[in-house]
C-alpha positions in Angstrom: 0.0 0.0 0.0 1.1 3.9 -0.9 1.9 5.8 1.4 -0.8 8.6 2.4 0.9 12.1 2.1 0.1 16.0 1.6 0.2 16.4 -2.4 0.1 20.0 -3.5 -1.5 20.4 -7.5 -0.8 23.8 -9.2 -3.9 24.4 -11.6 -3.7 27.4 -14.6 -6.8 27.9 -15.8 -9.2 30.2 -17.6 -10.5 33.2 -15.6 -14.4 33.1 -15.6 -17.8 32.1 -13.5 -17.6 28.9 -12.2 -14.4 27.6 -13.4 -13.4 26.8 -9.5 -16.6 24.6 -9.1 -15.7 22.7 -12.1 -12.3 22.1 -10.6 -13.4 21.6 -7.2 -16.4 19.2 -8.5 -13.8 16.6 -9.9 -12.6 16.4 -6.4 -15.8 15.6 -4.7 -17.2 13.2 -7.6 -13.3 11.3 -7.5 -14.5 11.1 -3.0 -11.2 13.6 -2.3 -11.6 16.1 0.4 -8.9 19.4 -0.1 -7.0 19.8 2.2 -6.2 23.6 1.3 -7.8 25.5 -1.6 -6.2 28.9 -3.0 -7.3 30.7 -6.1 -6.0 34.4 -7.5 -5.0 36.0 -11.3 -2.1 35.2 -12.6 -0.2 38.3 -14.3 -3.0 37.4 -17.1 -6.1 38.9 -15.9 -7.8 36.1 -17.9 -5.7 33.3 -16.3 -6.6 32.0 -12.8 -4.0 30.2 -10.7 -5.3 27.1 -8.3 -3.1 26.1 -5.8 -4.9 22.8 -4.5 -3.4 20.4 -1.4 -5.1 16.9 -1.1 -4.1 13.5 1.1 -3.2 10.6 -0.8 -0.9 8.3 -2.4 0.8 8.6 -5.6 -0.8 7.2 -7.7 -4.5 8.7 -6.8 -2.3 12.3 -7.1 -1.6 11.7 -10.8 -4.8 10.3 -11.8 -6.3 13.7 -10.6 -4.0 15.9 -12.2 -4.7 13.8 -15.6 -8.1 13.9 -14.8 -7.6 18.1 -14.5 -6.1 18.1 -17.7 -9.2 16.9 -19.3 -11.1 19.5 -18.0 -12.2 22.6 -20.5 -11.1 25.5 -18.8 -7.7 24.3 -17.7 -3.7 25.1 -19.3 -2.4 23.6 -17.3 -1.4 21.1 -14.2 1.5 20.7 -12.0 2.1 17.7 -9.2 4.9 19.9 -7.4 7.6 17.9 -5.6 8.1 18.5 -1.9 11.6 18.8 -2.1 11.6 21.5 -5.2 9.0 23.8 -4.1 8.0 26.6 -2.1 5.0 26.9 0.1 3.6 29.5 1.8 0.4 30.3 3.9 -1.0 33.8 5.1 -2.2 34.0 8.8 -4.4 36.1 10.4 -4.7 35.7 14.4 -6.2 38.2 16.5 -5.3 37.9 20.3 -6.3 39.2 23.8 -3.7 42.1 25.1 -5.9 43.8 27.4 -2.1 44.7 29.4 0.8 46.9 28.2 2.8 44.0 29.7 1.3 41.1 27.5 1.1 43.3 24.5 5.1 43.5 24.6 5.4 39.7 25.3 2.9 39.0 22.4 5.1 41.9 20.2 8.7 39.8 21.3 6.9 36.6 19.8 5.8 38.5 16.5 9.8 39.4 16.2 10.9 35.9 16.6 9.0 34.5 14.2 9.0 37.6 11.9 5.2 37.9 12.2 3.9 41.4 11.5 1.7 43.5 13.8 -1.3 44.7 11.5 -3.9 46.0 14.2 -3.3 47.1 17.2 -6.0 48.3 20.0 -6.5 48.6 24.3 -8.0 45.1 24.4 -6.3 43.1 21.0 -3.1 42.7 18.8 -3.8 41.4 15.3 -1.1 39.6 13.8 -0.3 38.5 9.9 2.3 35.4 10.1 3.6 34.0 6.7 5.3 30.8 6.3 4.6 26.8 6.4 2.6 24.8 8.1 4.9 24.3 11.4 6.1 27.7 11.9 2.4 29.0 11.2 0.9 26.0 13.7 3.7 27.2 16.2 2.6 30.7 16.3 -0.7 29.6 16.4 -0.2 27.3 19.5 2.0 29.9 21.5 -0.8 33.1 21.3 -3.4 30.2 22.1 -1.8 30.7 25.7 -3.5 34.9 25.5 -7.0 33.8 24.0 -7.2 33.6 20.3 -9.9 36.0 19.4 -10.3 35.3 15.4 -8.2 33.6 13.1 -8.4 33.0 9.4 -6.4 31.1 6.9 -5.6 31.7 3.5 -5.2 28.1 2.4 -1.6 27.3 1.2 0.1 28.5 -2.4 3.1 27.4 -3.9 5.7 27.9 -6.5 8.3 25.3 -8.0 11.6 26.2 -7.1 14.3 27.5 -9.9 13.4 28.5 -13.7 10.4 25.7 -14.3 7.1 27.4 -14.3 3.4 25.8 -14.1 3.0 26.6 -18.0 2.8 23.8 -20.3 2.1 24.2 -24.2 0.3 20.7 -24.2 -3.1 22.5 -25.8 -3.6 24.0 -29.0 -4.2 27.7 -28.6 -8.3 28.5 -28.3 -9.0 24.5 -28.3 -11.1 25.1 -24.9 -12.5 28.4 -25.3 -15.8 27.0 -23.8 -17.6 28.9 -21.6 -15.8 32.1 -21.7 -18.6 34.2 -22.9 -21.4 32.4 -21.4 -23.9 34.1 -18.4 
């Protein structure tokens, strides 16, 4: 048996309505649950990029990215490689810091993990942490200690280390122009 692991998919796709249920709909028909889901524009305004994380084995991993190839509205797919890629997650946490004396215990933490204050008020710090999954876990766990307020996640992205890029000329140009000027 494979072994279960985090696989992280990089998806370029056309930018329109309801290309991201399309994409996420092959997960839930295939009985996948994402693990972490990012979406944004590429420098193309018409070009979305998905940054998807699942659980599985190998071999389930690239049966879904050639399943995503198949898909109308997509360039392009990308199984990064743990060991050639770079992941980061965005953060949010808002804490208790009702005292001048834990708001400069909570502001020494920020510094060591190179966290950023973004809010600051008489009864709560807000703080944006960038990074992986175990430095962003670690910050988490440490503030839990003040009384985490809010927190919010942005879901992981990720880039392939080096000069290779998620671009692939696989398609003919305009073969899957389906759907771009549908309501």
């Amino acid at each position: 048996m494979e072994e279960i692991k985090i696989h992280t998919l990089a998806v370029l796709v056309d930018n329109y309505s309801g290309v991201l249920s399309q994409v996420t709909r092959l997960f839930s028909r295939k009985g996948f649950n994402i693990e972490s889901l990012a979406v944004g524009t590429t420098d193309s305004p018409d070009t979305s990029r998905i940054t998807i994380e699942i659980k599985t084995d190998d071999s389930h991993a690239k049966l879904l990215c050639n399943q995503l190839r198949k898909l109308f509205p997509v360039h392009s797919v990308k199984h990064l490689v743990e060991d050639n890629e770079i992941r980061r997650e965005l953060v949010l946490i808002k804490v208790k810091a009702e005292t001048s004396e834990v708001r400069n215990e909570i502001f020494q933490m920020t510094n060591i993990f190179r966290a950023s204050i973004i809010d600051v008020s008489l009864g709560s710090l807000t703080i944006a942490v960038i990074g992986n999954e175990k430095k962003n876990n670690a910050m988490q766990n440490l503030l839990a200690d003040f009384g985490i307020l809010e927190l919010v996640r942005t879901g992981m992205v990720a880039l392939e280390r080096g000069t290779q890029t998620i671009n692939e000329e696989t398609k003919e140009k305009g073969e899957f122009d389906y759907g771009k000027n549908v309501l």
